[in-house]
PyMOL CGO cylinders between C-alpha atoms (Angstrom):
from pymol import cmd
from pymol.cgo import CYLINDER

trace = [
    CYLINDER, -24.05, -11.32, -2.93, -27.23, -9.82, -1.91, 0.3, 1, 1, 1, 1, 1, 1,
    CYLINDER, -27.23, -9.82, -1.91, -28.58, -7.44, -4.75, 0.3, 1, 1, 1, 1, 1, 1,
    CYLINDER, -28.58, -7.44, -4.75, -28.91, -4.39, -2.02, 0.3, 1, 1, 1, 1, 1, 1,
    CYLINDER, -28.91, -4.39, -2.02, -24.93, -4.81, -1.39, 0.3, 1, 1, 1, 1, 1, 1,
    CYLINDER, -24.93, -4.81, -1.39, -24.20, -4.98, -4.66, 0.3, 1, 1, 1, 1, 1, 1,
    CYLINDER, -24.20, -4.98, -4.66, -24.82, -1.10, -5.67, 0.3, 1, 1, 1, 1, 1, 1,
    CYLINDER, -24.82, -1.10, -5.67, -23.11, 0.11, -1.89, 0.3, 1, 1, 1, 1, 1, 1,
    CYLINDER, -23.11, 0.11, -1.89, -19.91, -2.51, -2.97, 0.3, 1, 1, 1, 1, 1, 1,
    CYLINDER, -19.91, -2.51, -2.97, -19.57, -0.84, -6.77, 0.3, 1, 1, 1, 1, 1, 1,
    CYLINDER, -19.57, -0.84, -6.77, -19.81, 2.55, -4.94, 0.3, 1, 1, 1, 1, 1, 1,
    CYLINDER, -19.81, 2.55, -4.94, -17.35, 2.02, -2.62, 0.3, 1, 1, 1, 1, 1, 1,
    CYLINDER, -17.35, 2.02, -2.62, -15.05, 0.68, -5.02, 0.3, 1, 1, 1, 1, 1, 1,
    CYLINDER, -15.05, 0.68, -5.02, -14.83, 3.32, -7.33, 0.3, 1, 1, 1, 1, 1, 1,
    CYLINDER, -14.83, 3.32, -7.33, -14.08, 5.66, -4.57, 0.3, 1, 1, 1, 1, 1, 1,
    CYLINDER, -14.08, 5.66, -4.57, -11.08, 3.46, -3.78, 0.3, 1, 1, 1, 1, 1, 1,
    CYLINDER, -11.08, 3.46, -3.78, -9.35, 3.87, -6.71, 0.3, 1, 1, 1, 1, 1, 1,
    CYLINDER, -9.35, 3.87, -6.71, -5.62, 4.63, -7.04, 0.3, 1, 1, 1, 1, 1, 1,
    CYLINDER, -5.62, 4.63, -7.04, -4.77, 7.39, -9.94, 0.3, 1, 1, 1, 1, 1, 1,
    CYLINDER, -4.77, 7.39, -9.94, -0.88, 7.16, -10.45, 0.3, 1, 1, 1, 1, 1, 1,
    CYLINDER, -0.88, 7.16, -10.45, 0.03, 10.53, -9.29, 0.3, 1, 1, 1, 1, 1, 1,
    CYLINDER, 0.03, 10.53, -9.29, -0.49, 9.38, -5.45, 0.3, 1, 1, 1, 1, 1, 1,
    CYLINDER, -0.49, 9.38, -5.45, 1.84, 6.31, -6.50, 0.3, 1, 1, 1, 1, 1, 1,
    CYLINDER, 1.84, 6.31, -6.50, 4.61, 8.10, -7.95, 0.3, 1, 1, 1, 1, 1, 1,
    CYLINDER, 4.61, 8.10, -7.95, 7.26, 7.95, -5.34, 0.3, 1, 1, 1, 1, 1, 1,
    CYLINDER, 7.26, 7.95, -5.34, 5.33, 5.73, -2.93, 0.3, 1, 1, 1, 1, 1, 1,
    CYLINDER, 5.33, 5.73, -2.93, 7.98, 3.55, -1.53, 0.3, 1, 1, 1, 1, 1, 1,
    CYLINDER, 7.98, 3.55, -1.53, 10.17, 6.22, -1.07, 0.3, 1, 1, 1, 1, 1, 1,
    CYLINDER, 10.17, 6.22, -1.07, 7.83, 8.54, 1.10, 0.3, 1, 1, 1, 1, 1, 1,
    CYLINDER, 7.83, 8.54, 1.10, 6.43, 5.16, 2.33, 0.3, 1, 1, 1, 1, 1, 1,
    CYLINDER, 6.43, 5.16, 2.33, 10.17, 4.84, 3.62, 0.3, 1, 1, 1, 1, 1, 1,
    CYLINDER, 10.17, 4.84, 3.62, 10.31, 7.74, 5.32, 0.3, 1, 1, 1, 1, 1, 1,
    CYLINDER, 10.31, 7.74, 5.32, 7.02, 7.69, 7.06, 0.3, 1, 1, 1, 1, 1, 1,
    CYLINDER, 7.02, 7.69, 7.06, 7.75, 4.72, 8.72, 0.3, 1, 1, 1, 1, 1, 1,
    CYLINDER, 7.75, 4.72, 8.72, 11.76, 5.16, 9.86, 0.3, 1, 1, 1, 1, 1, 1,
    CYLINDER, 11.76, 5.16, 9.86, 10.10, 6.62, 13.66, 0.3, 1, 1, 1, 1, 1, 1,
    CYLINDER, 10.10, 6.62, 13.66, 8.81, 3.07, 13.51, 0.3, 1, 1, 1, 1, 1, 1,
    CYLINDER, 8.81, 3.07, 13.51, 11.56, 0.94, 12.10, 0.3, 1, 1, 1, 1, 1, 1,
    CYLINDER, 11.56, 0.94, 12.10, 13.95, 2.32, 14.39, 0.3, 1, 1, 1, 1, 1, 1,
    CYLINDER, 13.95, 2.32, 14.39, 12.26, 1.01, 17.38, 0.3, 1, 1, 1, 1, 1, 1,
    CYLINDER, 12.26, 1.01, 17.38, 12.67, -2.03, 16.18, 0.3, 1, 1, 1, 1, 1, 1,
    CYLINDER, 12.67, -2.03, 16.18, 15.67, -3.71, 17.57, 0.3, 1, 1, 1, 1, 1, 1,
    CYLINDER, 15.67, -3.71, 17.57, 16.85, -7.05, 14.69, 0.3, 1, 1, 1, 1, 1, 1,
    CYLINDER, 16.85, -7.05, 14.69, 18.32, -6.26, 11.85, 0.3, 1, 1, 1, 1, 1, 1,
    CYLINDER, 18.32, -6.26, 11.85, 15.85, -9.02, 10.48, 0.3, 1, 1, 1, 1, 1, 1,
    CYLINDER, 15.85, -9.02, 10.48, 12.90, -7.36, 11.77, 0.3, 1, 1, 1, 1, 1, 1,
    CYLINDER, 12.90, -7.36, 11.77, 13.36, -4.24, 9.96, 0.3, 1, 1, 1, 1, 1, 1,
    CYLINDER, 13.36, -4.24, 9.96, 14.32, -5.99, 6.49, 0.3, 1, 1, 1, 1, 1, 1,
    CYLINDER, 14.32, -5.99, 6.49, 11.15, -8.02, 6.77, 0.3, 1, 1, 1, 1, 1, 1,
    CYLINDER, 11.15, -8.02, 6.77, 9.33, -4.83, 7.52, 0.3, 1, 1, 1, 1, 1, 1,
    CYLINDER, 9.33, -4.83, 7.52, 10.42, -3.26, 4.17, 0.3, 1, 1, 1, 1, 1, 1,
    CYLINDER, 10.42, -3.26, 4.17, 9.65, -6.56, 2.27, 0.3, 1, 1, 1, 1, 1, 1,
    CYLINDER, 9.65, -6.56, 2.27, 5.97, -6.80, 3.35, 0.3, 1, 1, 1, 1, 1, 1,
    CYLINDER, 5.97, -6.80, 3.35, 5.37, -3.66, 2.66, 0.3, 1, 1, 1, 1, 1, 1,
    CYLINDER, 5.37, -3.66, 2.66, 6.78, -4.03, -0.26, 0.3, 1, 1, 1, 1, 1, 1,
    CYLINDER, 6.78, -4.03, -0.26, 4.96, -7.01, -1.53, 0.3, 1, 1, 1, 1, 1, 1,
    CYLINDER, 4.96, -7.01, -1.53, 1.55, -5.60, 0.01, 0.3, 1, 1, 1, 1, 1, 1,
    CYLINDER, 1.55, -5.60, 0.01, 2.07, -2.63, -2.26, 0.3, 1, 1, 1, 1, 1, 1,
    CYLINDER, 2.07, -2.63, -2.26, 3.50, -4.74, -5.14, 0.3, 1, 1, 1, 1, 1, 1,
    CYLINDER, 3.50, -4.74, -5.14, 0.21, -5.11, -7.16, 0.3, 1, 1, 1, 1, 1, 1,
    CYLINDER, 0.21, -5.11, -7.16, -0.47, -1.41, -6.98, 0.3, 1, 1, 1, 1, 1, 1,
    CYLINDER, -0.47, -1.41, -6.98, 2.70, 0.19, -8.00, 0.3, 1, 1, 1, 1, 1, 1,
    CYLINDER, 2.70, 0.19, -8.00, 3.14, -2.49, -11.02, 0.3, 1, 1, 1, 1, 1, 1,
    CYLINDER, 3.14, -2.49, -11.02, -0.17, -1.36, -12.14, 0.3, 1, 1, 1, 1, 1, 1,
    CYLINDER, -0.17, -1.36, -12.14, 0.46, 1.97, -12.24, 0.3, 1, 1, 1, 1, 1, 1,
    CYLINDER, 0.46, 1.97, -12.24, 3.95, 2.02, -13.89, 0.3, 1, 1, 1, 1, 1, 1,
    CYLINDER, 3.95, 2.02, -13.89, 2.94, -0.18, -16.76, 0.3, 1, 1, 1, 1, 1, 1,
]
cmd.load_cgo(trace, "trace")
């Protein structure tokens, strides 16, 4: 990586950081921000997949926190 990136990259990265108070409870508020959304969708299928990618997407961050 080009050395002028590099300083911009470790900026931005520590001003992505997760603390665990805005994980506590994720899924569940994660749930309920997206139901407007689920419900339009009209399989069965479709909506469990929706909850399992989500789910997986966010899998990495919510382990990390609760260990």
């Amino acid at each position: 990586m080009d050395r002028r990136f590099e300083s911009r990259l470790d900026e931005m990265l520590g001003q992505a950081e997760v603390t665990p108070d805005l994980v506590s409870d994720l899924l569940p508020r994660l749930e309920r921000f997206l139901e407007p959304f689920v419900e339009t969708l009209l399989e069965a299928e479709q909506k469990r997949h929706t909850a399992e990618y989500l789910s997986g997407l966010l899998s990495n961050l919510t382990a990390a926190h609760s260990a």
